[in-house]
C-alpha positions in Angstrom: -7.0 10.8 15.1 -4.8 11.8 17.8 -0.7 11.5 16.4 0.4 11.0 20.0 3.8 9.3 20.0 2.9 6.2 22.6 6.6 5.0 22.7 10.2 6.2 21.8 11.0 5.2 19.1 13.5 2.3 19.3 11.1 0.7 21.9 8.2 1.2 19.1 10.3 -0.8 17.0 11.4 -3.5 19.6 7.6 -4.0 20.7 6.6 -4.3 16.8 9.0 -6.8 16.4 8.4 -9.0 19.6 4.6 -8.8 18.4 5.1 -9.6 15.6 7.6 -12.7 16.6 4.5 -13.7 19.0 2.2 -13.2 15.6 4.0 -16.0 13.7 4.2 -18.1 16.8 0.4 -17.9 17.1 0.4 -16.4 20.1 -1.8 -13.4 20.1 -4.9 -13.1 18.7 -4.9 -11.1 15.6 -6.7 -8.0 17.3 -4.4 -8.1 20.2 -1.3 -8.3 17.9 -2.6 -4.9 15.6 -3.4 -3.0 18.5 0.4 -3.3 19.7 1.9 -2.9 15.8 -0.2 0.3 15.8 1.0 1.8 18.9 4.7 0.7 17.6 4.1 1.9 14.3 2.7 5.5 15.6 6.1 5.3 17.3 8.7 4.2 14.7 6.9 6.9 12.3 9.6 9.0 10.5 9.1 12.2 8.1 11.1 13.3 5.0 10.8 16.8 3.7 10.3 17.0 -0.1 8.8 19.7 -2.3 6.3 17.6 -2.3 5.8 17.9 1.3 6.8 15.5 4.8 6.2 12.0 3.4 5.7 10.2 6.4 7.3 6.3 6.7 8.5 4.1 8.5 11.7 2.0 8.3 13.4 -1.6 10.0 15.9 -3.5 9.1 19.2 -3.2 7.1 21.0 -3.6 3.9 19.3 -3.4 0.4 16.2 -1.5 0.3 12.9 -2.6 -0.2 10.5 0.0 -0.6 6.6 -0.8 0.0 3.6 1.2 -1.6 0.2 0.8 0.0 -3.1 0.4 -1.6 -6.0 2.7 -1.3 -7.5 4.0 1.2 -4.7 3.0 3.3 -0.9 3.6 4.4 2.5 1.7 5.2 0.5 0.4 8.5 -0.5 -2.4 5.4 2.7 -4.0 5.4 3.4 -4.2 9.0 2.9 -8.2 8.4 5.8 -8.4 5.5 8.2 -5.8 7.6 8.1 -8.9 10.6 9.3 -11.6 8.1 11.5 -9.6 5.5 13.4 -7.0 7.6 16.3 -9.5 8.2 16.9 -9.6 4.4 16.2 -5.8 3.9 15.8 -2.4 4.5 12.0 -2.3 4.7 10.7 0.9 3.8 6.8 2.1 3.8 5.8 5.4 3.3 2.0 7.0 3.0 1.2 8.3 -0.2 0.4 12.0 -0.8 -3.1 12.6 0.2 -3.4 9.6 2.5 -1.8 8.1 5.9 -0.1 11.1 7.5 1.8 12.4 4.6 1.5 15.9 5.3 1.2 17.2 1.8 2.7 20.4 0.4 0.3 23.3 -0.7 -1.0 23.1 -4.3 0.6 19.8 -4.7 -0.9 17.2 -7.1 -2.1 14.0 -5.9 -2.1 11.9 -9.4 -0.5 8.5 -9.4 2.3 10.2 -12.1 3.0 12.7 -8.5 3.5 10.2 -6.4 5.8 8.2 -8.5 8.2 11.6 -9.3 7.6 12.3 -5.0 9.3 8.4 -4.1 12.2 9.3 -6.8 12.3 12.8 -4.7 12.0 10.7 -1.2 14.5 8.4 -2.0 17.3 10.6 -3.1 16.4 12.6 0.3 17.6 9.0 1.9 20.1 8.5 -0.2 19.2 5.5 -1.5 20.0 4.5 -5.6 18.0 1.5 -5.9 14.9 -0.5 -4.8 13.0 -3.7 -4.5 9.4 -2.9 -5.5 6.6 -4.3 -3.8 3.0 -3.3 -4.4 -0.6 -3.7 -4.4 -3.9 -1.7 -6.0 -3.0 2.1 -6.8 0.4 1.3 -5.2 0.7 -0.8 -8.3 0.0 1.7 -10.6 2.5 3.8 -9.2 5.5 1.5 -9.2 4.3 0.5 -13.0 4.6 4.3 -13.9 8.5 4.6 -11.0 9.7 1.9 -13.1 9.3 2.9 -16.6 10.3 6.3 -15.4 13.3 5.9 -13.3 13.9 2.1 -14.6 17.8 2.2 -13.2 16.4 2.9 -9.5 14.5 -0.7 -9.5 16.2 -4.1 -8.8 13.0 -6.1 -8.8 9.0 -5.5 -8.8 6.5 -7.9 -7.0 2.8 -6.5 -8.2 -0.5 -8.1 -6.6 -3.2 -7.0 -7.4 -3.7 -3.7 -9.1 -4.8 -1.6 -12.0 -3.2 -2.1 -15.5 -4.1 -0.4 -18.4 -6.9 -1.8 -19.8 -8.3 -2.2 -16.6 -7.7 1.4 -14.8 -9.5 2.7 -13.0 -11.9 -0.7 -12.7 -15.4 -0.1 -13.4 -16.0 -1.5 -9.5 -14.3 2.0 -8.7 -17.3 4.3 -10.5 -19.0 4.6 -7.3 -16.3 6.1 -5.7 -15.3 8.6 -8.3 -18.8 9.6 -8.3 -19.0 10.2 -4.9 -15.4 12.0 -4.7 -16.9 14.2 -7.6 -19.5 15.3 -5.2 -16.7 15.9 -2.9 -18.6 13.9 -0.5 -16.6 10.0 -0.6 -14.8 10.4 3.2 -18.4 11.4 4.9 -20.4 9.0 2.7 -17.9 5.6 3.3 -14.8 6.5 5.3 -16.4 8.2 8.7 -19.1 5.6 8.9 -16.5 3.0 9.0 -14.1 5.0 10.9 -17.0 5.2 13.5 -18.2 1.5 13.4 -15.7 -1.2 12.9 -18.9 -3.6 12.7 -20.2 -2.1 9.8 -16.6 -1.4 8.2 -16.5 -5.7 8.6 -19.4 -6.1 6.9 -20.3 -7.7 3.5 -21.1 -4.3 2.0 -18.0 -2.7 4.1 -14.3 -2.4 3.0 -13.7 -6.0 4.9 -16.5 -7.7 2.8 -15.3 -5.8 -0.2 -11.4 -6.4 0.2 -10.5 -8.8 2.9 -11.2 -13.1 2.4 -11.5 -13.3 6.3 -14.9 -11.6 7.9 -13.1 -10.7 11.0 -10.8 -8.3 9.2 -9.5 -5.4 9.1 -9.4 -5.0 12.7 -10.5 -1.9 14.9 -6.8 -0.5 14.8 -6.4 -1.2 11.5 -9.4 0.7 10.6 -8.6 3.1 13.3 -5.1 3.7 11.9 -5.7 3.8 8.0 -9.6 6.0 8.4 -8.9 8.2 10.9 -6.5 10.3 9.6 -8.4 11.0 6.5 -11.6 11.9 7.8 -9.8 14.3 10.7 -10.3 17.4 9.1 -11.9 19.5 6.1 -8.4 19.6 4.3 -7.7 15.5 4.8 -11.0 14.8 3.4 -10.4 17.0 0.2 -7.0 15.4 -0.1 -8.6 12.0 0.0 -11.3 13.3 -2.7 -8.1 14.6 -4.8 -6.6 11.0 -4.6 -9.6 9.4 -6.0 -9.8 11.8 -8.6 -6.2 11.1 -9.8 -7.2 7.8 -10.7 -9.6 8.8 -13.5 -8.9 9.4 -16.8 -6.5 5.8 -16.8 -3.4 7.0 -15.4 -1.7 3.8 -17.2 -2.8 5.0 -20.7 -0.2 4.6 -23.3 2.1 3.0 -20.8 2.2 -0.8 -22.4 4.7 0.4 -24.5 7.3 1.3 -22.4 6.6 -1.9 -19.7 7.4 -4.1 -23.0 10.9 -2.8 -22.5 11.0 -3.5 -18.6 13.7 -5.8 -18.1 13.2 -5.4 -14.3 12.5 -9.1 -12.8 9.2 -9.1 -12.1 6.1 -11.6 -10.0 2.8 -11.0 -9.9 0.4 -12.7 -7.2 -3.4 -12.3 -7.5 -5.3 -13.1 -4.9 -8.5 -14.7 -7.5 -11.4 -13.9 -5.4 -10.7 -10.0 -5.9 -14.1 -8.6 -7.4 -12.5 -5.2 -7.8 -9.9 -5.7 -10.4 -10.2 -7.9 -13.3 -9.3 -11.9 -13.4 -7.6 -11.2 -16.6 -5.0 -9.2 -14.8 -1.9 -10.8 -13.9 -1.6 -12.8 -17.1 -2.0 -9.9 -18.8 1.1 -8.4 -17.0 2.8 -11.7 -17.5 2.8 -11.5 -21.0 3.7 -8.2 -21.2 6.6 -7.8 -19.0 9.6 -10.1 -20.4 11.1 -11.0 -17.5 8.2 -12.0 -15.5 8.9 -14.9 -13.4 5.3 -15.7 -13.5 2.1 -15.9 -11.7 0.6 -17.0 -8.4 -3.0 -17.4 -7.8 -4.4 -17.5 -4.3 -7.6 -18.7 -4.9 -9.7 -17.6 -1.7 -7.9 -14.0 -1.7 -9.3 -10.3 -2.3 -7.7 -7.1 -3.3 -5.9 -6.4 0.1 -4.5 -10.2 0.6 -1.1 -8.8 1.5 -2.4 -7.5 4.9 -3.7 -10.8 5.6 -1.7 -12.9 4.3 2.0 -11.9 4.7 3.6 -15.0 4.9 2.6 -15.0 0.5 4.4 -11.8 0.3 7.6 -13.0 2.1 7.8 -16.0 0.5 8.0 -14.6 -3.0 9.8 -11.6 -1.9 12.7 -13.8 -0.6 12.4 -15.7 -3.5 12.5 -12.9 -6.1 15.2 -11.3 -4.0 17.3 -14.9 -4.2 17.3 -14.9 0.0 
């Protein structure tokens, strides 16, 4: 994928927000809507040197910050949605993971969910920032589980949806994956066929039928933005083999321990129609967390309901964040 810069900056973030103002007003299409947050995300895109490499983001709003993590095999383009509804109440920050979006990623660097969580601690003190609001789905989720038991003081509040826990990490719906990454062969066997053919990527046995509730999702620019900078080149594909591979052995073993202390506050909404991770989930983490404020089912919703449905995420984010 080309990383050509389609606007300055500041107008990047201007048209994101006038789509996504004409989103909530119903009046563009869905497609139509992505294809200008792509061009205005491509724009807005920011990069922070670490040692763990540039960690690419992107940033609106102002005051308190809430900081993002993406599922995988996407990027911060996943929260585009939330950013239009929450970034008068905060900061909103998303950045890519190591290994995928456009993170460039240092040489010899680990991948494992236990590296990204000590690369946001190193990301964040690069901003300057002390303190987060959490918010994140699938492997996001298992990072900010292992951020806030390791750098507890730096979270305000955590809002998990769906996600591994412990006894459910990695998910046995994720074994065909790993098997494939083993191979090395996962981005040309699943990623560049979708990358190539939205239609198939939408299909019941593509990511959309595997992860989205609503058959005309993910769109072509979604796919476009989250595929195509993993399957670009030799080196992006092995990063994306690497990622996979960090999730297996459990990178949550022995960790209920140290969540039972966690007296971050905490929601958890599931989206119950997930066949990835278990059912059992969220009141799992309910119980275990003591101060979880509880859970929400969605009953119609897969694994990557916060792209679709960001209204859900707002809602409890503002209500978490007492907004």
């Amino acid at each position: 994928m080309q990383r050509r810069q389609f606007l300055t900056a500041s107008a990047g973030l201007a048209t994101l927000a006038a789509a996504g103002a004409a989103r909530a007003d119903g009046g563009l299409p869905r497609a139509e809507h992505d294809a200008s947050a792509a061009r205005a995300w491509n724009a807005a895109r920011r990069y922070q040197s670490t040692r763990f490499g540039d960690i690419a983001y992107v940033e609106r709003g102002a005051g308190p910050v809430a900081l993002f993590l993406h599922g995988f095999p996407l990027n911060g383009f996943q929260w585009r949605g939330a950013f239009d509804r929450l970034a008068s109440h905060r900061r909103c920050i998303a950045p890519d993971s190591l290994g995928l979006g456009f993170t460039r990623v240092a040489a010899g660097q680990g991948v494992t969910p236990s590296d990204q969580a000590d690369m946001l601690a190193a990301f964040l003190d690069k901003l300057g920032i002390a303190s987060v609001d959490l918010v994140a789905n699938d492997s996001g989720g298992a990072v900010a589980q292992i951020f806030v038991t390791r750098f507890p003081e730096r979270v305000r509040t955590l809002l998990l949806t769906n996600c591994d826990v412990e006894p459910d990490s990695p998910p046995p719906a994720l074994q065909p994956v790993l098997a494939l990454a083993r191979d090395g062969t996962y981005p040309d066997q699943w990623l560049v066929p979708w990358f190539r053919d939205p239609k198939l990527a939408r299909s019941p046995q593509g990511f959309g039928g595997m992860c989205f509730s609503d058959p005309s999702q993910p769109t072509d620019a979604a796919i476009a933005m989250y595929f195509g900078p993993l399957v670009a080149t030799p080196a992006s594909k092995a990063l994306v083999n690497a990622y996979t591979l960090g999730l297996d052995p459990n990178p949550l073993a022995g960790i209920e321990t140290a969540l039972r202390r966690c007296k971050v506050p905490v929601r958890i909404v599931w989206g119950m129609a997930d066949d990835i991770f278990a059912k059992e989930s969220p009141d799992y983490l309910d119980r275990l967390l003591p101060n979880s404020r509880g859970v929400r089912r969605l009953p119609k919703a897969k694994l990557f309901w916060p792209e679709e449905y960001p209204e859900v995420v707002a809602d409890e984010a503002r209500k978490l964040w007492g907004v």
